[in-house]
PABADO-98993 format. One record per atom (N, C-alpha, C): x, y, z. Coordinates in pm, whole numbers, plus 50000, padded with zeros to 5 digits. Example, Ala and Ser with C-alpha at 12.3 -4.5 7.8 and 13.67 -1.06 7.14 Angstrom:
# PABADO-98993
513194943150780 512304955050780 513204967050780 512854977550708 513674989450714 512905000350787 
//
This chain:
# PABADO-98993
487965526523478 489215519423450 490295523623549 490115539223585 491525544123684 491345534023791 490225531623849 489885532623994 490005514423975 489565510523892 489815492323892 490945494823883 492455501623810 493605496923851 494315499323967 493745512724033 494415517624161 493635507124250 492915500524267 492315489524335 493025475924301 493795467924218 494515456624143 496115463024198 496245477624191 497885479724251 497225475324379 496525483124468 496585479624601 496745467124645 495955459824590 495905441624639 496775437424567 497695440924491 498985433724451 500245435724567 499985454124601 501275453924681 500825446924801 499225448424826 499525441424948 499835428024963 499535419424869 499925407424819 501095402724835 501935415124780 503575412724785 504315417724942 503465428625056 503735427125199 503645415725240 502615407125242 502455395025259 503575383025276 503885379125093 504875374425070 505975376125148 506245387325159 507355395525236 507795389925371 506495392125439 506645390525534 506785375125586 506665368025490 506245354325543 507615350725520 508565354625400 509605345625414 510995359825464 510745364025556 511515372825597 511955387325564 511485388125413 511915397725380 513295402625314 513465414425256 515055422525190 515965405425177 517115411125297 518185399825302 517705387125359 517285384725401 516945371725458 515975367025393 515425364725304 514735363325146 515755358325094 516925363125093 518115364724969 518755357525021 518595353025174 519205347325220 519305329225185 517805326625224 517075318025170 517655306625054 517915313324952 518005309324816 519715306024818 520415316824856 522015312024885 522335300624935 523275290924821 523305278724849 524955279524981 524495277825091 525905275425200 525665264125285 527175255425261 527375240425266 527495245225455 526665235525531 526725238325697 527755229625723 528585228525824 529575219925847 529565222026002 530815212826089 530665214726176 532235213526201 533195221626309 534645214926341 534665213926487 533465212826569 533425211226704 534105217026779 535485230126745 536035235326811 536545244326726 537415258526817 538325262526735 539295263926717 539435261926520 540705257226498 541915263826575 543285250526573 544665257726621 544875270926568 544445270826380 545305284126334 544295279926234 544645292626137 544285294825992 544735304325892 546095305025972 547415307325866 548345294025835 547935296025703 548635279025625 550115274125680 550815287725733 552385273925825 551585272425914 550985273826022 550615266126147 549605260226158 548615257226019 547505248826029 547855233125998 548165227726134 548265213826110 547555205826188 546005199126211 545135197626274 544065194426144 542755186026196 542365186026107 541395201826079 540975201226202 539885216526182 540265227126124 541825228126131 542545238726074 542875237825932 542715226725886 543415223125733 541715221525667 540945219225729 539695219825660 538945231425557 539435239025707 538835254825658 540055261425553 541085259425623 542625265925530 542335259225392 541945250525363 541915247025243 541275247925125 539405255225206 539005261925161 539085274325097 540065283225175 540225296525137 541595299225048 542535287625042 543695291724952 543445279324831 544525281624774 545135269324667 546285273524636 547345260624646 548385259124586 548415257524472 550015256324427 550375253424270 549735243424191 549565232924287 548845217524229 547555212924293 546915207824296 545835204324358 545035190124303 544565182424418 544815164824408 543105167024328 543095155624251 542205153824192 541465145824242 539835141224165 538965129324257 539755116324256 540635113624173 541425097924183 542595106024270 542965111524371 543785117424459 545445120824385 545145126724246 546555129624187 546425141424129 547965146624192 548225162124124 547955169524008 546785175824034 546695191923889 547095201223904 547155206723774 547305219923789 546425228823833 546555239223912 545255244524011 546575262323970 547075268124102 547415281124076 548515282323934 549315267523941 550225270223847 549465258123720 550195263323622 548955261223464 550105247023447 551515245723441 552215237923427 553265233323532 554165221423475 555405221823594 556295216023511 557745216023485 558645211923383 559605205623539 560055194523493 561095184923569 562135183423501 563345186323616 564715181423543 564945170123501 565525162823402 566135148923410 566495142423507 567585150423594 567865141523713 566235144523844 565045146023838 563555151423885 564585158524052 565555165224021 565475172624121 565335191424156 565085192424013 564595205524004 563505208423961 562405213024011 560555219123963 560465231123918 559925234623794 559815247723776 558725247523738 557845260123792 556025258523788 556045269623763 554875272623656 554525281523576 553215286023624 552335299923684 551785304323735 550905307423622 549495304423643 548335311823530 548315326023522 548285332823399 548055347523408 546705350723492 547005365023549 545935369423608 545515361923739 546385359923796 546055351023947 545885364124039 545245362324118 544695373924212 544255370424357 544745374224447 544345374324624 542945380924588 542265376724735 541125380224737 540555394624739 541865401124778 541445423524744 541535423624620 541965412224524 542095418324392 543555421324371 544435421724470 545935424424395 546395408924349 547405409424290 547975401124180 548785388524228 548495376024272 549645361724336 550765365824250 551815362724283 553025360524241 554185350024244 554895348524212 555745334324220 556355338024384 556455351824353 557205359224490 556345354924624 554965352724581 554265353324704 554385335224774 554385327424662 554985314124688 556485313024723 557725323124711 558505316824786 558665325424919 557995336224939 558015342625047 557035331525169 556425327425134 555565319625219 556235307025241 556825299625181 557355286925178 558975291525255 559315296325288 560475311325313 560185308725460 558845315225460 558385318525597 557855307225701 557475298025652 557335283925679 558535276425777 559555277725729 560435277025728 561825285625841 561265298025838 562235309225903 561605299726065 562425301026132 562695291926302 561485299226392 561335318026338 560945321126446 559365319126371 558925312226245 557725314726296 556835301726330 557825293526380 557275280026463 556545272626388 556425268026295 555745261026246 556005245626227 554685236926302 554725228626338 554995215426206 554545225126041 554955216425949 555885218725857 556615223225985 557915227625845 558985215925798 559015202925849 559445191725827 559055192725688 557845197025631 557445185125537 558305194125359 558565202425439 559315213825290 561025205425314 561305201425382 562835194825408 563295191825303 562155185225191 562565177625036 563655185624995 563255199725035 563805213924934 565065215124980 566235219624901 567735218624926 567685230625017 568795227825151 568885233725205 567645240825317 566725238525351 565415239525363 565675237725515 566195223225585 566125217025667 567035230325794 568395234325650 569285237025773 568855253325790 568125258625685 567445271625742 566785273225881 565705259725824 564705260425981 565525258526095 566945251726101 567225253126251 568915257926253 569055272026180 569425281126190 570895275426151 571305269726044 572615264926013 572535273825841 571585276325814 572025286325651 570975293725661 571425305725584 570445317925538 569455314325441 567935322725452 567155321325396 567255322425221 568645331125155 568485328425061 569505315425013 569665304825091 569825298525070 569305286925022 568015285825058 567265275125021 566965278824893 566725265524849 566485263624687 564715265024611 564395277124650 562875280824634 563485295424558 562965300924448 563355311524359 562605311924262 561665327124293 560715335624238 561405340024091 561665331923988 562535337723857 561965349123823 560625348823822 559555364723779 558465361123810 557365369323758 556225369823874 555525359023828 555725351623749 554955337523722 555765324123691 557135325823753 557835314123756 558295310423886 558195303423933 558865294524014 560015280824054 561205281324083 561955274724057 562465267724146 562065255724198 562145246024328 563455239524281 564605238224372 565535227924368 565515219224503 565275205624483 565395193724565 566265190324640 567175185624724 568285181124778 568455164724760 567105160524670 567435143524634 566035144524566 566055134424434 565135131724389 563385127124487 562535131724470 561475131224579 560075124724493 559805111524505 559105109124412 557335117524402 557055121124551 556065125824573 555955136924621 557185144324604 556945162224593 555785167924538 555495163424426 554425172324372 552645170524450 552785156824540 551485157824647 551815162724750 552865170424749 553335176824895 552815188624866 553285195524737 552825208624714 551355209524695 550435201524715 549185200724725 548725204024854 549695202924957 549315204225108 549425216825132 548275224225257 548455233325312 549695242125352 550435233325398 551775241725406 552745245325302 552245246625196 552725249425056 551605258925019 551025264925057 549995274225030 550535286125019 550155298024942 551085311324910 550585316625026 551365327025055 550735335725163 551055352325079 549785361725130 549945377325089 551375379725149 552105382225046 553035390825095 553345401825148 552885416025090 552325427925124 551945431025229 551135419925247 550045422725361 550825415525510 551225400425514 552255396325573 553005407225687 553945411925567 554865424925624 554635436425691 553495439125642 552375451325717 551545443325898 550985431625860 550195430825994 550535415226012 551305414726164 551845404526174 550935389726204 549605394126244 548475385226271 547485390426125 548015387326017 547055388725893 545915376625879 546575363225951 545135356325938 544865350426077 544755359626186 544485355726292 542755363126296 542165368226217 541355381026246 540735379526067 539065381426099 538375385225942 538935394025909 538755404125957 539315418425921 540355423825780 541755410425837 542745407925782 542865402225666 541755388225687 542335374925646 541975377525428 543685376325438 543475377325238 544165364525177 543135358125086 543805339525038 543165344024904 543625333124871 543875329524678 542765317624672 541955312424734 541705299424722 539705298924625 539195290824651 537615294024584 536785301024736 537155303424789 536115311324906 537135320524965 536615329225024 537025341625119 536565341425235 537215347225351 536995348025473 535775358925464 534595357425529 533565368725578 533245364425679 533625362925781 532655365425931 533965353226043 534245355226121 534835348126197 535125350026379 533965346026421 533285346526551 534265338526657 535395341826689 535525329326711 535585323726878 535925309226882 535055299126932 533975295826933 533035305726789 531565302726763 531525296626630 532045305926520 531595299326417 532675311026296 532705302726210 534015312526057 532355308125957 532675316825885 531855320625774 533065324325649 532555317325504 533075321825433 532175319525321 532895326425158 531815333425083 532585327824976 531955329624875 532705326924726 533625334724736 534955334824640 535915344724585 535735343524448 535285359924407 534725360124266 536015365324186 537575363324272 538805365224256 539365350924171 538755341424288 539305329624249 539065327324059 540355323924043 540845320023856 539725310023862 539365305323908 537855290223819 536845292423927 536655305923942 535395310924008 534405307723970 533805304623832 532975297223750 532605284623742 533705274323829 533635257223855 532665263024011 533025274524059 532465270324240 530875273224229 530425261324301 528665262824283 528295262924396 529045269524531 528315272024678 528345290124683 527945289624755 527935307324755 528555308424921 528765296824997 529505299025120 529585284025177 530155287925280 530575273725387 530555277025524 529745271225601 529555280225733 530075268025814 531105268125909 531375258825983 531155263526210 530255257526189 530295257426349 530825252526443 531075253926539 531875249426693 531165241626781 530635231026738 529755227226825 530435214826909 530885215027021 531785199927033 531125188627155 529515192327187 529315183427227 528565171027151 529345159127159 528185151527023 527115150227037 526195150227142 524695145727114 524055159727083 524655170627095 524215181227077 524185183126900 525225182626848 525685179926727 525195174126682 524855166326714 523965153526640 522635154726619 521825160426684 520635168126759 520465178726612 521535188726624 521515196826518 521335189026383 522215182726348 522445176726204 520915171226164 520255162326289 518905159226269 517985167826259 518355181426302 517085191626267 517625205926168 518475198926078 519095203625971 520115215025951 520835217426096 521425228226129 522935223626032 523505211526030 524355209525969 524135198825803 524665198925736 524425188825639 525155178525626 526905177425709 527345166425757 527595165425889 528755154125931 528905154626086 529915138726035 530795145726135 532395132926135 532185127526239 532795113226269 532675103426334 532475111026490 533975122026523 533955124426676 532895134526692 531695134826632 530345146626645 529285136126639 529535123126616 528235112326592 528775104626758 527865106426827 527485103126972 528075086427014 529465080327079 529485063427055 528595057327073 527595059127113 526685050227152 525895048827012 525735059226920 524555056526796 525535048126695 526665049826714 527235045526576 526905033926579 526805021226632 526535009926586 525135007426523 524565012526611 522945010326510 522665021726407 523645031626360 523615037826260 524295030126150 525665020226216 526235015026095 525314999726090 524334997226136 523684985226118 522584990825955 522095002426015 520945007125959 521415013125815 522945016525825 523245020625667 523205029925700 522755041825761 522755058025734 524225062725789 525145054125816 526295065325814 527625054125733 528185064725632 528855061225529 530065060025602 531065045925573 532325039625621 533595043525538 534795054825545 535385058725461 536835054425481 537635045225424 538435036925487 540165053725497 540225055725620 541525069225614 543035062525581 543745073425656 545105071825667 545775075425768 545375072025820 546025077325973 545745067126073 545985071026227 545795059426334 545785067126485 545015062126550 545105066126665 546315058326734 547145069026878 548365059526882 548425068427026 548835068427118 549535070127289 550805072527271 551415086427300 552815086427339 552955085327481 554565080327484 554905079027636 555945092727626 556385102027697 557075112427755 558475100727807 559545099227795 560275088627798 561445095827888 560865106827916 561795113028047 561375114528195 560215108428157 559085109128286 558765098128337 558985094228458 558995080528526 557605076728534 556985064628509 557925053528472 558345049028351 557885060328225 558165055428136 559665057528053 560105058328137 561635060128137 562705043428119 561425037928179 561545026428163 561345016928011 562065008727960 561635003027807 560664995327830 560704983327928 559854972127966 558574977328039 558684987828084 557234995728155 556064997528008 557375003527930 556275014027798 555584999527723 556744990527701 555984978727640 554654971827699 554984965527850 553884965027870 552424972227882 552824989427890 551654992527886 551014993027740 552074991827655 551744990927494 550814976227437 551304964127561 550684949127530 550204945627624 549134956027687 548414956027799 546664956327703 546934963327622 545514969727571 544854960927447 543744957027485 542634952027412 542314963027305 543314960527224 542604970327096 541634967626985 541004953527012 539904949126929 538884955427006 539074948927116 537904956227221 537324971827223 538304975927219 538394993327176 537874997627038 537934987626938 537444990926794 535874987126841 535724977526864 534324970826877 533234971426945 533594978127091 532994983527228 533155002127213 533895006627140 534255019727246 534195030127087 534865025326948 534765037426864 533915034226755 533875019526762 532605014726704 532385020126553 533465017426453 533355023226336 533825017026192 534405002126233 534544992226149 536034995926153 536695001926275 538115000926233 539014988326239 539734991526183 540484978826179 542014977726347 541584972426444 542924970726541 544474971126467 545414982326496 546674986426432 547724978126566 548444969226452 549324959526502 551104970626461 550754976426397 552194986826334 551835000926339 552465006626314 552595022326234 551895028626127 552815020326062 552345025425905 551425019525855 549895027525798 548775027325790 548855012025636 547895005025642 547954993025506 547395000425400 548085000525294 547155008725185 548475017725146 549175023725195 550215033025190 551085023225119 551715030524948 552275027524907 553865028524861 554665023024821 556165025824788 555565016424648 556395017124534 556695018524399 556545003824372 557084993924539 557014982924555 555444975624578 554854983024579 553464979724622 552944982624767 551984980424874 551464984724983 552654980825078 553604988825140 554634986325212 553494982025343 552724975125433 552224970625526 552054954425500 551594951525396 551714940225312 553194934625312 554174939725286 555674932725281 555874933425417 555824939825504 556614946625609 555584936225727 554474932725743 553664927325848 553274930625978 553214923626062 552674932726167 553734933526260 553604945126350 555054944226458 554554936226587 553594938226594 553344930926799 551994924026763 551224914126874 550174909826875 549284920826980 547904915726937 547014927527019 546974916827133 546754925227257 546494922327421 547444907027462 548654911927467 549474903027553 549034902827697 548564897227748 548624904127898 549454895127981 549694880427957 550814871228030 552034882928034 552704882627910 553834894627825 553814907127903 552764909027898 553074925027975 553114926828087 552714914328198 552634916328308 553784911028368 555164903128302 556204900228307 557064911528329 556834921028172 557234929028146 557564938728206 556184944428330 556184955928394 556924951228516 556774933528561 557384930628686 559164933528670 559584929128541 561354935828527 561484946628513 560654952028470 561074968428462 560904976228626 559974971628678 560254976828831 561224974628904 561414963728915 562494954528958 564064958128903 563974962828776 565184971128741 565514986928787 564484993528810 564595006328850 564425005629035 564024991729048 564064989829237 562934999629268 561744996229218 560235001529249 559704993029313 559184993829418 558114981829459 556414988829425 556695002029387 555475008129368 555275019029250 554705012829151 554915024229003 554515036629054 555405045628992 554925061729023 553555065328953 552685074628995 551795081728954 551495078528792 550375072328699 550665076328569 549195083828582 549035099628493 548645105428439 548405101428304 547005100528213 546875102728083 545935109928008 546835119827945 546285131527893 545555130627791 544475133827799 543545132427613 542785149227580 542715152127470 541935163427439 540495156827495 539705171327480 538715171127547 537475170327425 536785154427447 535915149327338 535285138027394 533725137327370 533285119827432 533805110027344 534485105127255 534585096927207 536415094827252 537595107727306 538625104227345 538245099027517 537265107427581 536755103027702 536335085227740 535855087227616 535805067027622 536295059627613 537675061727553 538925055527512 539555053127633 539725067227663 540445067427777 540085060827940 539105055427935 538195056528024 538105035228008 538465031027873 538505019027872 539985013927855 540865024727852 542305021327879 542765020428027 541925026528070 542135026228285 541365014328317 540695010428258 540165002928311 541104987228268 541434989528144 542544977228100 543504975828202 544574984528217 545364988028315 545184982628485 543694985728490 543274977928622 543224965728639 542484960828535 542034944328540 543134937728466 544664941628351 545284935028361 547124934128396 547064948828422 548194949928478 548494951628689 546964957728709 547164958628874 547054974028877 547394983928780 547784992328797 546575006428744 546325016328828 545345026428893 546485037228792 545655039928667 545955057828602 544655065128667 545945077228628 544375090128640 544095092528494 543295100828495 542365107228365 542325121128379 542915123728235 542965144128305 542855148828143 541705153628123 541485161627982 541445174927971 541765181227841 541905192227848 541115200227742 541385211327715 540635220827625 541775216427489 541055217027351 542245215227249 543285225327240 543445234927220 544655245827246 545485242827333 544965235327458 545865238627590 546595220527569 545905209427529 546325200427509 547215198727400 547205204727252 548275204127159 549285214527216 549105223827293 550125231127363 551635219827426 550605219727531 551475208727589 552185195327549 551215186527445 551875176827353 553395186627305 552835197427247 554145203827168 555565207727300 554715211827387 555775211827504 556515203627562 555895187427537 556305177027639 556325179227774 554945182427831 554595187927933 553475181527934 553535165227948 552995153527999 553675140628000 552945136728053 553615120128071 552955106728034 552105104927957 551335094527881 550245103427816 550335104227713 549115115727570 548475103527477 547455101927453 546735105727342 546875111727269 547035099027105 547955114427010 547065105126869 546965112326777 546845108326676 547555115126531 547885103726395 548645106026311 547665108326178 547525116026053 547015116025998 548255121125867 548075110125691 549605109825655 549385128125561 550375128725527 550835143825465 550595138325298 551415124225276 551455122925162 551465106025192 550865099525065 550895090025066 552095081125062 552915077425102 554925070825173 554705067225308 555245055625325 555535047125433 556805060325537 557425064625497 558475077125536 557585086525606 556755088725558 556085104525596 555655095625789 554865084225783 554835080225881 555675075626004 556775074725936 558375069226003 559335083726030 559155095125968 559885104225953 559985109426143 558445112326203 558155116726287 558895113426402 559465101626408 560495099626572 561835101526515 562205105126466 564065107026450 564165120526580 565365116626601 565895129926728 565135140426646 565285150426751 564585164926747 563655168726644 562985157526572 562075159826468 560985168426550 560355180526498 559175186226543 558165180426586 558135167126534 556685160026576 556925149226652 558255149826712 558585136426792 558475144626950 557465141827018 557415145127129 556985140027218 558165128827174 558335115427308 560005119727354 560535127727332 562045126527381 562695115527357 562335105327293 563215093927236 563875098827150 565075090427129 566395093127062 566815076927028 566925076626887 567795063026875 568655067826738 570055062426749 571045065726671 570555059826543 570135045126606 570235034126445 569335041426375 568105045926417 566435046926372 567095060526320 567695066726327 567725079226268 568975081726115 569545068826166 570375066326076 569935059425941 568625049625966 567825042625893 566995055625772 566465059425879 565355072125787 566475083225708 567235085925754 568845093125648 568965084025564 569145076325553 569955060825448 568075060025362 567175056725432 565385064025343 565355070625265 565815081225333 565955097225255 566445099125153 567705096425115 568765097024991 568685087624917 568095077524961 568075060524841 567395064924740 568095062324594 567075062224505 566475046824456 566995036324485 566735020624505 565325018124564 563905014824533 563205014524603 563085000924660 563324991224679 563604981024758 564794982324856 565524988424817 566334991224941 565515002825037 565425011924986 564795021525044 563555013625119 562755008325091 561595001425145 561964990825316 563324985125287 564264976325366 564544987325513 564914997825399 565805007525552 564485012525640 563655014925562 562245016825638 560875008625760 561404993725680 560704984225752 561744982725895 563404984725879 563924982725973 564074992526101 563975003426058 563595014826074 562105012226206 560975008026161 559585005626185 559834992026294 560554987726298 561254972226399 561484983526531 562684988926513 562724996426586 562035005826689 561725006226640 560115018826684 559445010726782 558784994826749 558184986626836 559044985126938 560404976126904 561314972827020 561284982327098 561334995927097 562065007627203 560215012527300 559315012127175 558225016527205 557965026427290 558455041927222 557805051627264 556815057027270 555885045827177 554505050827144 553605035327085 552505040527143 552105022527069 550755026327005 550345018326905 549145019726835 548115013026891 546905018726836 545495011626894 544935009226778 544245019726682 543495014126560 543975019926461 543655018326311 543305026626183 542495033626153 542265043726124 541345052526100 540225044426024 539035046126008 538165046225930 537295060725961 536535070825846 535585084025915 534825074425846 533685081125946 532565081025937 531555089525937 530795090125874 530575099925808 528615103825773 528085112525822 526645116725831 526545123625738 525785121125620 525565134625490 524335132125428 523795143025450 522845152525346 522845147425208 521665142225151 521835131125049 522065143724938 521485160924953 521415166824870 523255174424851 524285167624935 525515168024918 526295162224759 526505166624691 527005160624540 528605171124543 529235159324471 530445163024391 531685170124557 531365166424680 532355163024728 533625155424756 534735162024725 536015152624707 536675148024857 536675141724879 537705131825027 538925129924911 540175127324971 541155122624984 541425114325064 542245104625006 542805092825110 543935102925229 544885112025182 545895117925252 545065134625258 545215139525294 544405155325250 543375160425322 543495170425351 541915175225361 540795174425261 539465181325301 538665173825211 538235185825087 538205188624979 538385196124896 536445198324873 535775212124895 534495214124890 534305224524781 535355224024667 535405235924574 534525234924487 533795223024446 532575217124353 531385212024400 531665214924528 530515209724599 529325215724535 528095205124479 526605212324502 525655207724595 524245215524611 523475213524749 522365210624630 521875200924594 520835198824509 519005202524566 519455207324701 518055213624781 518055224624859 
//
């Protein structure tokens, strides 16, 4: 009997070396079974500290690792997420949000109301540049902090105790509470903040409130992150990580996704050339956005210094052609601004408001460019440069906008792309002279889209200036009338075409490659995309 069992251990353990060895073994066994959602952001992000993540790659991942007070639901409307409630004044210009007991950063120390207005504070303070600090303006006094006309305890953000919060407005805001859903309303460690001035530049550092935690961040290779067994509804999260890679050439990307390295892949990682016989064949899903691809002109930089230059190069371009030949994704050609679907109280303000210009004037524009030379006494347009980040699908754009330019204006651009860092650099610098730019909305309002060109707005970086247009979006701002308000906006949006510092090409539509074993992912129409329920059913 000894010797039959010491003979049954032997061929069991060896049984179990075996096993062992075949599927890797210890951790990588363990590895195996850990459900982590693959993703891809083709580059790396601008930031991934919540004031300066404004990009999509950056708000992807940021959104993973924190949560705000509210958080948008699958019909895209505000819950309660860090804070349990929110009480509104009568006149809705004061918020007071009530924080769940036991809220906790990812070391385990304790969120606080303090840590929401220190961050929203800091957002805000001039020197720490943040590219979305427009969108906190709602908040009284807010505006004249960021550009150094009142003190920080001036603004109307106040930590009452460690689980109250007390927002005062400077005008009733009907959609404040999907603002505080956005990244730049995200708490930041306080503690930690004050101690190390790059707290989320670095794994090392990086401490959030959100359903995952920072573990591994390679970067220009790849961020790794893990559950937070911190996070208050740690119990709703059913991934055990989210691994997002840098991969930004598309056929390469694409390559991967087919041999299962990723489980999705967004339109600018799906190769132009496949998308049409992918969207013939059905395997890539059509997700109608909010945003638009659009060209600024630099309006201090010759020739677009010129009004009749910018127009014609604005009613120069075949933008059907460009939907249909070049991004190939069922978008729809953008005749305006403001995206259709975007609502005011009045119903889809694109619908009342109509279209501003026709697509491809080219009689029109070639008029156009002949007075505008002729006014500045050119017999020969200066140099145009046009700048695009560096991507095959902006490469093609760009590449069928020179060629428009040739065959219907006469006129020879260059093509000059860049690395993403060094290109949103410079957009932010105005240190070009015709960009490639795209808009994606904050909150669902015809405003949020119109807000962006008023003088010295942060995100107006065309150097245009118009008195009326800025006077329009002020007279926006304070209306509580929503048909008037809707009026000052459409006139507002007139404007914008006539002067044309910037002209549109399409509407967003993503598109979208997924892993059928993908369930219970949330998209937003306005938002990043929320992966807190995500399951991998394989």
């Amino acid at each position: 009997m000894k010797n039959g069992f010491r003979m049954g251990t032997v061929f069991l353990l060896a049984l179990v070396l075996i096993v062992t060895a075949c599927t890797g073994g210890g951790e990588d066994a363990a590895n195996v079974q850990r459900k982590v959602l693959k993703l891809n952001v083709e580059r790396e992000p601008s930031s991934l500290d919540p004031a300066l993540a404004f990009e999509f790659n950056s708000m992807d991942v940021t959104n993973s690792l924190f949560e705000g007070l509210l958080r948008l639901d699958e019909n895209n409307k505000p819950q309660p997420a860090a804070a349990e409630k929110v009480k509104v004044s009568p006149d809705k210009t004061t918020y007071t949000f009530i924080l769940r007991e036991g809220l906790k950063w990812s070391n385990g120390d304790p969120v606080t109301a303090g840590d929401f207005e220190y961050a929203w504070k800091r957002v805000l303070d001039p020197k720490t540049g943040s590219p979305a600090s427009f969108l906190l303006y709602f908040i009284k006094n807010a505006e004249a902090y960021n550009v150094g006309k009142a003190d920080a305890d001036e603004v109307g953000v106040t930590a009452v105790d460690d689980r109250t919060l007390e927002v005062k407005l400077g005008q009733p805001t009907p959609f404040f509470e999907q603002l505080v859903c956005y990244t730049v309303y995200f708490p930041v460690y306080k503690e930690g903040a004050k101690k190390e001035k790059n707290l989320y530049g670095d794994a090392k550092t990086y401490i959030s409130n959100g359903p995952f935690k920072m573990k591994e961040w390679k970067h220009d290779n790849t961020i790794r992150v893990a559950k937070n067994d911190h996070y208050w509804n740690a119990s709703t999260v059913k991934l055990d990580g989210i691994d997002w890679a840098m991969s930004g050439d598309a056929a390469t990307a694409y390559q991967q996704y087919r041999s299962g390295d990723f489980h999705m892949l967004y339109d600018t990682s799906i190769p132009p050339e496949l998308k049409g016989d992918l969207l013939r064949k059905g395997e890539v899903r059509v997700i109608p956005g909010s945003g638009l691809e659009f060209f600024r002109f630099n309006i201090e930089k010759k020739p677009f210094t010129n009004r009749k230059i910018r127009q014609a190069f604005g009613l120069a371009v075949e933008r059907q052609a460009i939907v249909d030949q070049v991004i190939q994704g069922k978008e729809k050609a953008a005749l305006a601004f403001v995206v259709p679907g975007t609502e005011t109280r009045q119903g889809d303000f694109r619908a009342m408001a109509g279209d501003r210009m026709e697509d491809a004037q080219f009689d029109e524009a070639k008029k156009l460019l002949k007075e505008g030379m002729k006014e500045e006494g050119w017999d020969e347009l200066p140099k145009v440069t046009l700048l695009f980040s560096n991507n095959d699908k902006n490469k093609a754009e760009a590449e069928a906008l020179q060629e428009m330019y040739r065959k219907h204006l006469g006129v020879s651009i260059q093509l000059r792309s860049q690395e993403s860092k060094v290109f949103f650099e410079n957009q932010r610098s105005k240190n070009y002279q015709f960009s490639r730019s795209s808009f994606l909305a904050d909150y669902n309002d015809p405003y949020n889209y119109l807000e962006s060109f008023q003088t010295d707005h942060p995100v107006n970086r065309t150097n245009w200036s118009n008195e009326e247009y800025d006077k329009l979006l002020q007279m926006a701002f304070r209306e509580g009338d929503d048909a008037k308000r809707t009026a000052y906006l459409a006139k507002a949006e007139k404007i914008l075409f006539d002067e044309m510092p910037i002209f549109p090409v399409y509407y967003y539509n993503t598109l979208v490659l997924e892993k059928p074993e993908v369930k219970q992912l949330i998209r937003h129409k306005v938002g990043p995309n929320d992966y807190s329920r995500v399951e991998l059913t394989k």
